[in-house]
N, CA, C and O atoms as CSV, one atom per row, in Angstrom:
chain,resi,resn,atom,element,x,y,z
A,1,UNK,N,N,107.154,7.713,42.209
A,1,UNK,CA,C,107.045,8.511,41.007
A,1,UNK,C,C,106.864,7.558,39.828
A,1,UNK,O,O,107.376,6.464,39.591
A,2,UNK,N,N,105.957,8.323,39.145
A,2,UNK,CA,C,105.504,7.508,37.997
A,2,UNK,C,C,106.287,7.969,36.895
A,2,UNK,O,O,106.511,9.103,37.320
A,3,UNK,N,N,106.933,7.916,35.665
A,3,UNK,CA,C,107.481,8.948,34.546
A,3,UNK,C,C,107.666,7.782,33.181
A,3,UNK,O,O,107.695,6.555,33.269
A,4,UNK,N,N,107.748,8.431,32.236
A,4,UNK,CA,C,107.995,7.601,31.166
A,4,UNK,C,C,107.541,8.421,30.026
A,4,UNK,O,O,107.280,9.616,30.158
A,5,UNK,N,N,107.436,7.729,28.805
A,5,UNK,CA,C,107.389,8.761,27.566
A,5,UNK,C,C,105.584,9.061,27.261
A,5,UNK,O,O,104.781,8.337,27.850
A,6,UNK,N,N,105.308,9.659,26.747
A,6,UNK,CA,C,103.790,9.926,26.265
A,6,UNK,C,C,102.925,8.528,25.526
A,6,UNK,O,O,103.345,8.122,24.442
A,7,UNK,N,N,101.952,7.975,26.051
A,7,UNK,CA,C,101.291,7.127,25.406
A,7,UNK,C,C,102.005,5.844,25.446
A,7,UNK,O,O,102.212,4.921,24.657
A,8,UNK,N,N,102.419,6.242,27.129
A,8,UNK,CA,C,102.825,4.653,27.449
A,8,UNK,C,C,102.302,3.718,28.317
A,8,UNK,O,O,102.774,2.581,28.310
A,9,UNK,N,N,101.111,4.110,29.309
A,9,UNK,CA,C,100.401,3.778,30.259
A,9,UNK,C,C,100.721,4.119,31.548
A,9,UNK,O,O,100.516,3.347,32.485
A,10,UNK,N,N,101.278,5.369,31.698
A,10,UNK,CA,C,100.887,5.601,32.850
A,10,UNK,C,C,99.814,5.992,34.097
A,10,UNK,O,O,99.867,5.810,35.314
A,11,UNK,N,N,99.055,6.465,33.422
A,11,UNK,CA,C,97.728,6.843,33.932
A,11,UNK,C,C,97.020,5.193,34.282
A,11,UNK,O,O,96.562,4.843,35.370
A,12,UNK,N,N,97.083,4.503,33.242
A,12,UNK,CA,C,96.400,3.069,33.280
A,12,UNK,C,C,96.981,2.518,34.146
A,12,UNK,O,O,96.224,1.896,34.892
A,13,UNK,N,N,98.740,2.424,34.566
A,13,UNK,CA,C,98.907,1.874,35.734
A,13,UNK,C,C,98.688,2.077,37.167
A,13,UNK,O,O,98.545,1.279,38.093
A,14,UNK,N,N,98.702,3.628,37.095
A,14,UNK,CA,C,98.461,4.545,38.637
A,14,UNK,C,C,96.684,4.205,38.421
A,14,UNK,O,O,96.119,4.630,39.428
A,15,UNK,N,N,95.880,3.714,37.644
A,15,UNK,CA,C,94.544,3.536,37.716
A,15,UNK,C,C,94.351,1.898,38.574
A,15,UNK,O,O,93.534,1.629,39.455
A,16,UNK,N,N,95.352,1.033,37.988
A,16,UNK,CA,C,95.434,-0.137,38.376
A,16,UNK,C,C,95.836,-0.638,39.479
A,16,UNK,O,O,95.428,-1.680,39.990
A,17,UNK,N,N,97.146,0.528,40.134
A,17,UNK,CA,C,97.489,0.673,41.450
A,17,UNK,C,C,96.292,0.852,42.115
A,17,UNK,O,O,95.612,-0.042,42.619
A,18,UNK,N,N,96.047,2.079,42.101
A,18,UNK,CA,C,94.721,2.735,42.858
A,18,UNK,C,C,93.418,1.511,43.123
A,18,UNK,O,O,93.122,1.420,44.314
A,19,UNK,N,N,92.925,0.934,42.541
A,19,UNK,CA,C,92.155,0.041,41.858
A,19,UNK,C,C,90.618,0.747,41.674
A,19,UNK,O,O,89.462,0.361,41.851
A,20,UNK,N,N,91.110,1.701,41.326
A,20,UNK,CA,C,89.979,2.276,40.793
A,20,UNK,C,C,90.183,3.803,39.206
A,20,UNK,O,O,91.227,4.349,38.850
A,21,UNK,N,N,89.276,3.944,38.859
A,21,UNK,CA,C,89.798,4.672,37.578
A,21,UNK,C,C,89.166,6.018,37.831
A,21,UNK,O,O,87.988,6.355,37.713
A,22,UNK,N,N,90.538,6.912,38.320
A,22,UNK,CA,C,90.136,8.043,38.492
A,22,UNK,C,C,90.961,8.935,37.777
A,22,UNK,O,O,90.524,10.078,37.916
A,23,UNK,N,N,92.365,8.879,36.794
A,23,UNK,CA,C,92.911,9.415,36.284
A,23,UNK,C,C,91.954,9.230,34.481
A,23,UNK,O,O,91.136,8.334,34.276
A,24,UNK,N,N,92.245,10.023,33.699
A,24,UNK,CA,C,92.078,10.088,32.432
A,24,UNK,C,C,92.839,9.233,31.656
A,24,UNK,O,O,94.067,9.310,31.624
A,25,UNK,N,N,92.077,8.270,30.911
A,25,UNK,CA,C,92.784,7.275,30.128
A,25,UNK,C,C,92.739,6.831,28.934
A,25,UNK,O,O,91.686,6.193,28.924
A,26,UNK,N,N,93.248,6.744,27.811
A,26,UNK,CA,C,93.077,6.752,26.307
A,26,UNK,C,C,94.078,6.049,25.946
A,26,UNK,O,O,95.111,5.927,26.606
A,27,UNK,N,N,93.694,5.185,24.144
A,27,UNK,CA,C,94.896,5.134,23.529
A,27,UNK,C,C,95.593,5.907,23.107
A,27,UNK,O,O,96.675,5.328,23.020
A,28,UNK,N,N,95.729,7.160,22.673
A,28,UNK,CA,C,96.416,8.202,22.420
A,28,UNK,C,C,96.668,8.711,23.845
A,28,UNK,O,O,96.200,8.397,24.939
A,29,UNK,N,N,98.015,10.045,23.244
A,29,UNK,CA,C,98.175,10.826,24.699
A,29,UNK,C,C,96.562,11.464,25.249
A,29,UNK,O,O,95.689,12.073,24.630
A,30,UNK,N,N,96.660,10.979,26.765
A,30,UNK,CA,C,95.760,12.029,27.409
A,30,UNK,C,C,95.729,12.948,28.065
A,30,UNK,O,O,95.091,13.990,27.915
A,31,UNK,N,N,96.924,12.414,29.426
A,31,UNK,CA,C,96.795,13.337,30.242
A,31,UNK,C,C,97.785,14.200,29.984
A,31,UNK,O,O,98.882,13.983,29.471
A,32,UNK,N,N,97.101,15.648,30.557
A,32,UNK,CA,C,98.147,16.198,30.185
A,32,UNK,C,C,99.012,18.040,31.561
A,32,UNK,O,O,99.389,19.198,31.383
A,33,UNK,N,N,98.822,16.881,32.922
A,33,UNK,CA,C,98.927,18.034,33.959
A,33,UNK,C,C,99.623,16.940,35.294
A,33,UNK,O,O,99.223,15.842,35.680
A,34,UNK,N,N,100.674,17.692,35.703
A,34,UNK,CA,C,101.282,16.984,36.743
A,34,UNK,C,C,99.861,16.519,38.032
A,34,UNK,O,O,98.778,17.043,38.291
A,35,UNK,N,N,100.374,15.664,38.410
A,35,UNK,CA,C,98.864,14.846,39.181
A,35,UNK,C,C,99.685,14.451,40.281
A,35,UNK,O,O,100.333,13.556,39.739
A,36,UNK,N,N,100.290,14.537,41.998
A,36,UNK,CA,C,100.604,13.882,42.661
A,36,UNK,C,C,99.570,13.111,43.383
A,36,UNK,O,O,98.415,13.513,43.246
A,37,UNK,N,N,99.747,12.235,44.012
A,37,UNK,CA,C,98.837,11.097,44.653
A,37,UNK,C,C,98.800,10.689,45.970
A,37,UNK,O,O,99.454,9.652,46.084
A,38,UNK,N,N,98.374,11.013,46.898
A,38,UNK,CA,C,99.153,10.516,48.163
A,38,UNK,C,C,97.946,9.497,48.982
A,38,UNK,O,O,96.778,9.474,48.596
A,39,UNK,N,N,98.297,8.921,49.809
A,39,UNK,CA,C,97.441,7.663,50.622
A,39,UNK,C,C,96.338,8.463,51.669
A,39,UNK,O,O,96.525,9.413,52.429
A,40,UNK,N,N,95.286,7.775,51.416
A,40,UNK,CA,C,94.012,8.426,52.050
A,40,UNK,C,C,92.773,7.956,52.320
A,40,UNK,O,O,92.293,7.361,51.355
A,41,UNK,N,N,91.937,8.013,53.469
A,41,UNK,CA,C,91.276,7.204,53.663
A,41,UNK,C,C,90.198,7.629,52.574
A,41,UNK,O,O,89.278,6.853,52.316
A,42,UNK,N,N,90.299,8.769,51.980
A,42,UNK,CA,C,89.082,9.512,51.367
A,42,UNK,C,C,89.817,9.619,49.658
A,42,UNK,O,O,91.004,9.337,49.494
A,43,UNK,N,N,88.936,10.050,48.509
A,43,UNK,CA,C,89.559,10.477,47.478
A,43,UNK,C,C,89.143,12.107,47.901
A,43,UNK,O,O,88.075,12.317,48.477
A,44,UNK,N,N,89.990,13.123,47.595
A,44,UNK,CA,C,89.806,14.276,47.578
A,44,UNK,C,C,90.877,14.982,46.652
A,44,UNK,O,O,91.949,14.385,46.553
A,45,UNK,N,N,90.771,15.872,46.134
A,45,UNK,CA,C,91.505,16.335,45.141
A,45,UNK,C,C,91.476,17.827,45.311
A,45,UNK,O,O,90.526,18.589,45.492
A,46,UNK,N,N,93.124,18.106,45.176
A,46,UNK,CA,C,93.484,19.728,45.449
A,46,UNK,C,C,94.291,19.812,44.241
A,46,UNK,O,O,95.336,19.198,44.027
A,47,UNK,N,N,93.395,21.058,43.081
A,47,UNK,CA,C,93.896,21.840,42.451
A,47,UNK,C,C,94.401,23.163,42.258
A,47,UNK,O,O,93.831,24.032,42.918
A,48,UNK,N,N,95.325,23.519,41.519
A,48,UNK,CA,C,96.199,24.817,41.903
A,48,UNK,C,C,96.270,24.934,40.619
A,48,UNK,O,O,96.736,24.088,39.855
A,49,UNK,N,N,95.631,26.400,40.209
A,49,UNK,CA,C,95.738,26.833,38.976
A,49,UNK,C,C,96.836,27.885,38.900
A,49,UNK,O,O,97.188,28.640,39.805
A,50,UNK,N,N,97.397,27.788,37.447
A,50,UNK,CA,C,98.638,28.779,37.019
A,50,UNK,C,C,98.386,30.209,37.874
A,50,UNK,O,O,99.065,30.952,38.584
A,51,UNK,N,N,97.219,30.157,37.457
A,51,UNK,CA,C,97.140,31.958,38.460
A,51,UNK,C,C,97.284,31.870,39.297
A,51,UNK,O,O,97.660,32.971,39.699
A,52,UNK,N,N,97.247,30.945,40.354
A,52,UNK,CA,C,97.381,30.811,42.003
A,52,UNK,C,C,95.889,30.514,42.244
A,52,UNK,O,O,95.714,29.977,43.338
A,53,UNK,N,N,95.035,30.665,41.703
A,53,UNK,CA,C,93.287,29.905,42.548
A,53,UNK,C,C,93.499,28.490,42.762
A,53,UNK,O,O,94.321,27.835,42.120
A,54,UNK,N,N,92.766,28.032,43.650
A,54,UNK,CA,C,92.860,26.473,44.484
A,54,UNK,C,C,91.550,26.354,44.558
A,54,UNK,O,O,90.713,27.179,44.926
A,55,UNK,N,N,91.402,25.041,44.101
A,55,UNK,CA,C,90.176,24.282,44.287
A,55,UNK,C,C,89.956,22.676,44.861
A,55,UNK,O,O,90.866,21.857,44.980
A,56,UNK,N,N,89.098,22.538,45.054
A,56,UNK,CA,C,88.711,21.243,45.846
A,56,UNK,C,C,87.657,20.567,45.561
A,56,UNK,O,O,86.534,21.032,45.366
A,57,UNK,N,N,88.157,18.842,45.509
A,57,UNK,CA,C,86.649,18.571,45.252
A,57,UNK,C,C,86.916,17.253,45.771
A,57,UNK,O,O,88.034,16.863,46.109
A,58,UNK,N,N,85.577,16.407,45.837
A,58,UNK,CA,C,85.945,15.175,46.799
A,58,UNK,C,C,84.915,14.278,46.643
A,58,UNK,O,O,83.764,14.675,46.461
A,59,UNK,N,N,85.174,13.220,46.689
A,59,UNK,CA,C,84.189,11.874,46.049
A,59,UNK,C,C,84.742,11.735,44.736
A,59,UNK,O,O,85.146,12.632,43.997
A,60,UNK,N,N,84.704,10.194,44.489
A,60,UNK,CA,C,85.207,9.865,43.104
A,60,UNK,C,C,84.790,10.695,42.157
A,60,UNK,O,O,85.530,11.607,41.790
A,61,UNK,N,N,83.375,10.491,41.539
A,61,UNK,CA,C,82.722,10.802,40.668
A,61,UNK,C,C,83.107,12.344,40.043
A,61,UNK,O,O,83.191,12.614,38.845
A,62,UNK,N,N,83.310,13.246,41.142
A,62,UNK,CA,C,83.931,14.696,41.385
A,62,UNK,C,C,85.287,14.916,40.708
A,62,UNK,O,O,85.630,15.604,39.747
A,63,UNK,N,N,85.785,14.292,41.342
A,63,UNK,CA,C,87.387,13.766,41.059
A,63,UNK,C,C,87.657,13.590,39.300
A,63,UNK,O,O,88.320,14.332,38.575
A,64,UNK,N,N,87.093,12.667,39.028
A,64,UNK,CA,C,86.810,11.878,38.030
A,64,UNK,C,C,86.698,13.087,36.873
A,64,UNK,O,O,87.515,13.475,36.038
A,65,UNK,N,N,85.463,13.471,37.158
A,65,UNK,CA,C,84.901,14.331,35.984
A,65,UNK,C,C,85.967,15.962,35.561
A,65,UNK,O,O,86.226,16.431,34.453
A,66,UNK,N,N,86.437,16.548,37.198
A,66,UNK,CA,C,87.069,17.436,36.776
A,66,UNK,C,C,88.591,17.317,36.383
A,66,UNK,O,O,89.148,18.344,35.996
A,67,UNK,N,N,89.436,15.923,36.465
A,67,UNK,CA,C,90.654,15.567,35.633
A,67,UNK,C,C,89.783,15.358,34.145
A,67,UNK,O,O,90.262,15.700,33.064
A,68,UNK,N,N,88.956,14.979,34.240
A,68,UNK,CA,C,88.614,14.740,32.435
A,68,UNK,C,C,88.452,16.057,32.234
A,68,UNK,O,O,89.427,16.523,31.644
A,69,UNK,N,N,87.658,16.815,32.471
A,69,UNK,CA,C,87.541,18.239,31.951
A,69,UNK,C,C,89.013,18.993,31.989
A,69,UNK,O,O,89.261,19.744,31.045
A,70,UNK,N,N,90.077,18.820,33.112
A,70,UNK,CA,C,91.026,20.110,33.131
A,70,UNK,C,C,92.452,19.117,33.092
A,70,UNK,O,O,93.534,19.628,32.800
A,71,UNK,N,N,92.290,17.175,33.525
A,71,UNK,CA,C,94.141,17.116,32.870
A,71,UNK,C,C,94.118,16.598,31.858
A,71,UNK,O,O,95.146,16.238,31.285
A,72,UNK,N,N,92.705,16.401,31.299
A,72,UNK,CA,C,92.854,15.376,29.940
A,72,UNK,C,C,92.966,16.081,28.575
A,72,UNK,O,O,92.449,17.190,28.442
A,73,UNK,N,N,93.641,15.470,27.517
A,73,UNK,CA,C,93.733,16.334,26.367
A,73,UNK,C,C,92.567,16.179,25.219
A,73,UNK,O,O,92.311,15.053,24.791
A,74,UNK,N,N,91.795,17.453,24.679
A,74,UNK,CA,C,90.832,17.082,23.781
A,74,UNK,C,C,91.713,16.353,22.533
A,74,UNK,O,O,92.928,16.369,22.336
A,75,UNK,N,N,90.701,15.754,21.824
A,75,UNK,CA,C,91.448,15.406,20.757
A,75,UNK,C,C,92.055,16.009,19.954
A,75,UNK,O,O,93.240,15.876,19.651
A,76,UNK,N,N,90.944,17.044,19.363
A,76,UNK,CA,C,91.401,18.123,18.905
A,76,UNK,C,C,92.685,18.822,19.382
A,76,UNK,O,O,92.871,20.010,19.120
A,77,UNK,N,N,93.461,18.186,19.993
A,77,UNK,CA,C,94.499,19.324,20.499
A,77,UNK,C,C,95.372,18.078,20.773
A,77,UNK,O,O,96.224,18.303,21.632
A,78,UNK,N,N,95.383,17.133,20.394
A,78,UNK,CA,C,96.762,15.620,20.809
A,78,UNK,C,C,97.683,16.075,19.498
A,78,UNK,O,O,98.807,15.601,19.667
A,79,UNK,N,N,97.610,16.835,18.233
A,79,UNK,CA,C,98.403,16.582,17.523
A,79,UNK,C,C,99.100,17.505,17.827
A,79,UNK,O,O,99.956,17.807,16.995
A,80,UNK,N,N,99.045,18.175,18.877
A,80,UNK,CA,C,100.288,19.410,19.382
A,80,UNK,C,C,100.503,19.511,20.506
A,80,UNK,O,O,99.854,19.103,21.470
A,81,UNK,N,N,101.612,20.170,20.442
A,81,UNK,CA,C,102.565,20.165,21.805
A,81,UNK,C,C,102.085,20.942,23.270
A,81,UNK,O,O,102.629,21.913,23.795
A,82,UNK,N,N,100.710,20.070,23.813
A,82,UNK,CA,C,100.135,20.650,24.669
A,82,UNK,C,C,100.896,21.525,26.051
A,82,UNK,O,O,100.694,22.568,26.672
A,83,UNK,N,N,101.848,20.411,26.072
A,83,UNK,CA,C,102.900,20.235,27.449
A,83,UNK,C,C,103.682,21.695,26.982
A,83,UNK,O,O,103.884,22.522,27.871
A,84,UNK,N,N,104.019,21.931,25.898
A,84,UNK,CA,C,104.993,22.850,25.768
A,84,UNK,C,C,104.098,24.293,25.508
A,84,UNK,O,O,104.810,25.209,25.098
A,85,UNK,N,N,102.936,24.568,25.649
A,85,UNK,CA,C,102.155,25.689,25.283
A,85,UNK,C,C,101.961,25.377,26.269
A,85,UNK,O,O,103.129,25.669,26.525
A,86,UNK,N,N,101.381,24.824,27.729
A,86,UNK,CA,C,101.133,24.812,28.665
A,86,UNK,C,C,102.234,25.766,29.426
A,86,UNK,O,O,102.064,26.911,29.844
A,87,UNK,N,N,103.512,24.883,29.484
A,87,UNK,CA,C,104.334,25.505,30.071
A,87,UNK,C,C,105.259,26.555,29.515
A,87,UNK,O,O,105.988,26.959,30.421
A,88,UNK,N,N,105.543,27.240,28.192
A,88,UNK,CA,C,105.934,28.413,27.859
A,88,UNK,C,C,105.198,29.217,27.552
A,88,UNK,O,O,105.720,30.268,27.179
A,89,UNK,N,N,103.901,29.159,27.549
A,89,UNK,CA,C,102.557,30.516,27.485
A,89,UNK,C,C,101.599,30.700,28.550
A,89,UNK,O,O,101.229,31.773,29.025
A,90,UNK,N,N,101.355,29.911,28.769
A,90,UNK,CA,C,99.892,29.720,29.595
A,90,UNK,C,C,100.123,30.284,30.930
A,90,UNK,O,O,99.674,31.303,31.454
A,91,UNK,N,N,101.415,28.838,31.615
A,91,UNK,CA,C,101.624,29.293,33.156
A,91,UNK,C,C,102.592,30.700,33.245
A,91,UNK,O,O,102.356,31.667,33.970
A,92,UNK,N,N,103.839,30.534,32.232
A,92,UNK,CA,C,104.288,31.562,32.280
A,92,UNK,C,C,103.640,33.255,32.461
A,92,UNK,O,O,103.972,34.047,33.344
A,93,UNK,N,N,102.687,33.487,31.404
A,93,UNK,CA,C,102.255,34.692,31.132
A,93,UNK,C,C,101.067,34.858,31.982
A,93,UNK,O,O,100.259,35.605,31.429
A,94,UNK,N,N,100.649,34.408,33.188
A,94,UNK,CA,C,99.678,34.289,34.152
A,94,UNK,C,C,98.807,35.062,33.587
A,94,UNK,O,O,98.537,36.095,34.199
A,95,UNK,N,N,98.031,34.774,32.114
A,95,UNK,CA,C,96.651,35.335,31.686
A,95,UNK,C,C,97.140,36.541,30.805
A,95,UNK,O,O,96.462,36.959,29.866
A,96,UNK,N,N,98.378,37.090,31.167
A,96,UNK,CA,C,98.996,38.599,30.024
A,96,UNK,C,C,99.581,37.418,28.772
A,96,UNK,O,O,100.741,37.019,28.881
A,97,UNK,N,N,98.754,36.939,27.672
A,97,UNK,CA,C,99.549,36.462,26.565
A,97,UNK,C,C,99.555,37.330,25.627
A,97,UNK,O,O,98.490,37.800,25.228
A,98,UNK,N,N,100.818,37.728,25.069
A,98,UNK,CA,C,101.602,38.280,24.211
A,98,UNK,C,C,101.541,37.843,23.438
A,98,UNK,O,O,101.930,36.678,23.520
A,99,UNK,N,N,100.960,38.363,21.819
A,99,UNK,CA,C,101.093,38.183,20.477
A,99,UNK,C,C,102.377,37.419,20.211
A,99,UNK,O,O,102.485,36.274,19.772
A,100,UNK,N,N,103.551,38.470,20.644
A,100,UNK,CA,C,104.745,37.961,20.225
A,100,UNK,C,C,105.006,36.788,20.737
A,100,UNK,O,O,105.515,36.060,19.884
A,101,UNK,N,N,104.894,36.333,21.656
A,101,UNK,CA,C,105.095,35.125,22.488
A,101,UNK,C,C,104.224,34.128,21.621
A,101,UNK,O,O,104.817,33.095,21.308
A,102,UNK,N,N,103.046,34.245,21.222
A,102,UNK,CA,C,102.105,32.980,20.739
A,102,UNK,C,C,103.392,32.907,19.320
A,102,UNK,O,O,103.949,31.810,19.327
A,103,UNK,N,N,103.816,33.685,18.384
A,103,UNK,CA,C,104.330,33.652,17.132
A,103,UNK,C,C,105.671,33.058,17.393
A,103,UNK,O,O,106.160,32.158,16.709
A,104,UNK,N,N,106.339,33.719,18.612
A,104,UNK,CA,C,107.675,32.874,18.576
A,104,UNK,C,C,107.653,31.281,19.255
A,104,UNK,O,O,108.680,30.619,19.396
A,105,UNK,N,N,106.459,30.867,19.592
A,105,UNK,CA,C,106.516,29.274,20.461
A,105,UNK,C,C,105.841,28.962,18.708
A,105,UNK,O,O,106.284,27.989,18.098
A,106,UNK,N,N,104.961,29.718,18.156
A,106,UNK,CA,C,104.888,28.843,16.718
A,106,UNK,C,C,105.963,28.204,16.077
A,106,UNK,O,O,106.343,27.048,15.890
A,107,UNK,N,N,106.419,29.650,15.729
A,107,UNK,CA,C,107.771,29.289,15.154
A,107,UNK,C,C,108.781,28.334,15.798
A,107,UNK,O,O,109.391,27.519,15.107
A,108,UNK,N,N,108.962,28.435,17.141
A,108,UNK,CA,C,109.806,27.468,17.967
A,108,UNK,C,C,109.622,26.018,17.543
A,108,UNK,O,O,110.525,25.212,17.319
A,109,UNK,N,N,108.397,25.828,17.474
A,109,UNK,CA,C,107.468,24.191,17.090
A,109,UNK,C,C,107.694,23.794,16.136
A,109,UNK,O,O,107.860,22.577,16.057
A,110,UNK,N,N,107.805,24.567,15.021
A,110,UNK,CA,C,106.859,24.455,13.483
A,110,UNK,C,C,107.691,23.321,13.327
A,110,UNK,O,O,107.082,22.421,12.749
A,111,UNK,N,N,108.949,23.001,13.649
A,111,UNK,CA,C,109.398,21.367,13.541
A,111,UNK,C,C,108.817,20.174,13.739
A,111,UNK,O,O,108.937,19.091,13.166
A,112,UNK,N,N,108.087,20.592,14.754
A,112,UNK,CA,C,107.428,19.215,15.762
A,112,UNK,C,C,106.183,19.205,15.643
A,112,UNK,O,O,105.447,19.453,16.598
A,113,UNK,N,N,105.620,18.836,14.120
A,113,UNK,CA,C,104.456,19.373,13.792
A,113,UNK,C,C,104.599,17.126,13.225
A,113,UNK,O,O,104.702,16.619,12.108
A,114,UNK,N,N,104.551,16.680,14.172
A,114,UNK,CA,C,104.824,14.979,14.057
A,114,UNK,C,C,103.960,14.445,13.300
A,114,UNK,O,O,104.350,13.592,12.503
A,115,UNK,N,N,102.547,14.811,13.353
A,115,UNK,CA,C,101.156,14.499,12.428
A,115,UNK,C,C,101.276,14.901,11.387
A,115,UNK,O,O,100.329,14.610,10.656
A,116,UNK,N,N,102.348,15.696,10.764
A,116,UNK,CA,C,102.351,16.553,9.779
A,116,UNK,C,C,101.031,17.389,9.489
A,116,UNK,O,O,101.001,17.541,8.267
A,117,UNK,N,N,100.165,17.867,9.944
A,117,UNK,CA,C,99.647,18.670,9.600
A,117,UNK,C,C,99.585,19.728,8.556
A,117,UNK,O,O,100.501,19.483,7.771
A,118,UNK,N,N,98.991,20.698,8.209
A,118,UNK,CA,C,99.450,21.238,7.130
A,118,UNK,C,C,99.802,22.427,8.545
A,118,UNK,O,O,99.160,22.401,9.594
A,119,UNK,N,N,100.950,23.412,8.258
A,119,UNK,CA,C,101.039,24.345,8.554
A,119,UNK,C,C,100.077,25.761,9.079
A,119,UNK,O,O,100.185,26.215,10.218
A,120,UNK,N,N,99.360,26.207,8.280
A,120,UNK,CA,C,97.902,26.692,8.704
A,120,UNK,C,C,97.238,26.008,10.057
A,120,UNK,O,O,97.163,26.535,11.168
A,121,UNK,N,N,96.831,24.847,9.713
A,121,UNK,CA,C,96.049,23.881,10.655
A,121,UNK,C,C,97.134,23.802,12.042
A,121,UNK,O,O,96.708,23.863,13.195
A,122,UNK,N,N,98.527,23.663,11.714
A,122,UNK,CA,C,99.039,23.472,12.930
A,122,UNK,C,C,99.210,24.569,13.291
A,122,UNK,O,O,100.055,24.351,14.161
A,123,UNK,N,N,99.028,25.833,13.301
A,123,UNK,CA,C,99.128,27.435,13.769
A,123,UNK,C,C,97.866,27.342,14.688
A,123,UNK,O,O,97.953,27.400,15.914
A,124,UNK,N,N,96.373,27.153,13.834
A,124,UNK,CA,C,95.333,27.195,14.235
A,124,UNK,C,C,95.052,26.794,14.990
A,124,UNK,O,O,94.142,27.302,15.643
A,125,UNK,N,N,95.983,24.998,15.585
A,125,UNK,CA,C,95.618,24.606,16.498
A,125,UNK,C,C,95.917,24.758,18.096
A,125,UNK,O,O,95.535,24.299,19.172
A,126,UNK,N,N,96.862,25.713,17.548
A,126,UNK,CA,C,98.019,26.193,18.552
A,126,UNK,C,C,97.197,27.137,19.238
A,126,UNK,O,O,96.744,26.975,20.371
A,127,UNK,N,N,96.999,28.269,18.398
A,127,UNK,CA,C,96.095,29.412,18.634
A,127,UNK,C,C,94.749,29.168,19.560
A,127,UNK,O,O,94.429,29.557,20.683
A,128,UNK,N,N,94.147,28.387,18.617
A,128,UNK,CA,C,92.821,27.911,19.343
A,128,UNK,C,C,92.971,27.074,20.783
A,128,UNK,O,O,91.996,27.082,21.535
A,129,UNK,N,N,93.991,26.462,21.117
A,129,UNK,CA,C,94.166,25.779,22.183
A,129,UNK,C,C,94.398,27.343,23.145
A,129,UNK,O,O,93.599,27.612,24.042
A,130,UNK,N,N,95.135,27.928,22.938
A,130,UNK,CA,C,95.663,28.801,23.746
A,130,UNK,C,C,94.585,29.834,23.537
A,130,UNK,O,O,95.311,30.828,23.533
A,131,UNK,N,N,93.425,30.281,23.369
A,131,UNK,CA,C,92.410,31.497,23.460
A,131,UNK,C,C,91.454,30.588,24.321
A,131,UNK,O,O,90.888,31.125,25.272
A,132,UNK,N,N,91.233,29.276,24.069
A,132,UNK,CA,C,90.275,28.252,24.766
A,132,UNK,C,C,90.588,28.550,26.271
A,132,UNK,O,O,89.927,29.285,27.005
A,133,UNK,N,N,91.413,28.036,26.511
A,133,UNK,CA,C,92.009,28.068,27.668
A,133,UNK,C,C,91.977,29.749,28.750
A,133,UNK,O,O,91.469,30.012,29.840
A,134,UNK,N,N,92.749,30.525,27.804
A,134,UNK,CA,C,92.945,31.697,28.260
A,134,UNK,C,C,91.053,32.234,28.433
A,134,UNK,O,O,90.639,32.812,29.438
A,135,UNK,N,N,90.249,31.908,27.339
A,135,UNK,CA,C,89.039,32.400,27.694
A,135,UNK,C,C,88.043,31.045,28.871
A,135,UNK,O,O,86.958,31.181,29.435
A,136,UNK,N,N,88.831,30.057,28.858
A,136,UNK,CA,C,87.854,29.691,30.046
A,136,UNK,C,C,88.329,29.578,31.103
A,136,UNK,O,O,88.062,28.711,31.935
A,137,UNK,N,N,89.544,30.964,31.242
A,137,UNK,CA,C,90.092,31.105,32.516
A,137,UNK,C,C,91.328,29.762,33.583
A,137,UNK,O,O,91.836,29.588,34.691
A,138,UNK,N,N,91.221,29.192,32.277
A,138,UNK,CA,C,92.143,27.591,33.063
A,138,UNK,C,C,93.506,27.609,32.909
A,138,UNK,O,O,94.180,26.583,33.004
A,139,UNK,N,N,94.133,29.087,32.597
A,139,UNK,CA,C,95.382,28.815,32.738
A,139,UNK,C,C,96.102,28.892,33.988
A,139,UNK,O,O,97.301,28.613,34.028
């Protein structure tokens, strides 16, 4: 097990283990989705979405492209609490998201707004992360 705080290199080390770069890697936070790893003569990759759909894909390049598209964080969306809208809206509400629910994880946050943002902007970004998602079906 790999663990440690956000934007500390973990991805870069499990890349360095591996010796090859198949996790998502940045100076800022990137990744942002539990990833287990296990020994194999092949790279192949099994995903399990919040709703219960499973997918598969196999060869680096494959691999590669769909952690950048589905564990990596846009930029647009590092100055908020991806991990915590992930896991109190997204997986929870398996696609039924509740008004009330988006307003009370606002409010829950509005502390941990670390970039300081302006308020507005950090609502918006909240919002927009969570309709993105919910409309491209990736929760």
């Amino acid at each position: 097990m790999v663990a440690g705080e956000a934007k500390n290199g973990k991805s870069t080390f499990i890349n360095a283990f591996l010796g090859a770069e198949i996790l998502p890697m940045d100076v800022k936070q990137c990744t942002s989705a539990l990833i287990e790893i296990n020994y194999g003569t092949a790279i192949i990759l099994e995903a399990e979405y919040a709703d219960g759909r499973k997918l598969s894909k196999s060869g680096q390049e494959q691999v590669q492209q769909f952690l950048k598209e589905h564990a990596a964080i846009k930029d647009d969306y590092r100055s908020i609490l991806v991990t915590a809208i992930n896991n109190e809206i997204l997986i929870k509400s398996k696609g039924q998201i509740r008004e009330s629910e988006v307003k009370d994880l606002i409010y829950g946050v509005k502390d941990d707004n670390i970039y300081n943002l302006s308020p507005d902007d950090f609502k918006e970004r909240i919002r927009r992360y969570i309709n993105e998602k919910r409309i491209n079906g990736k929760t």
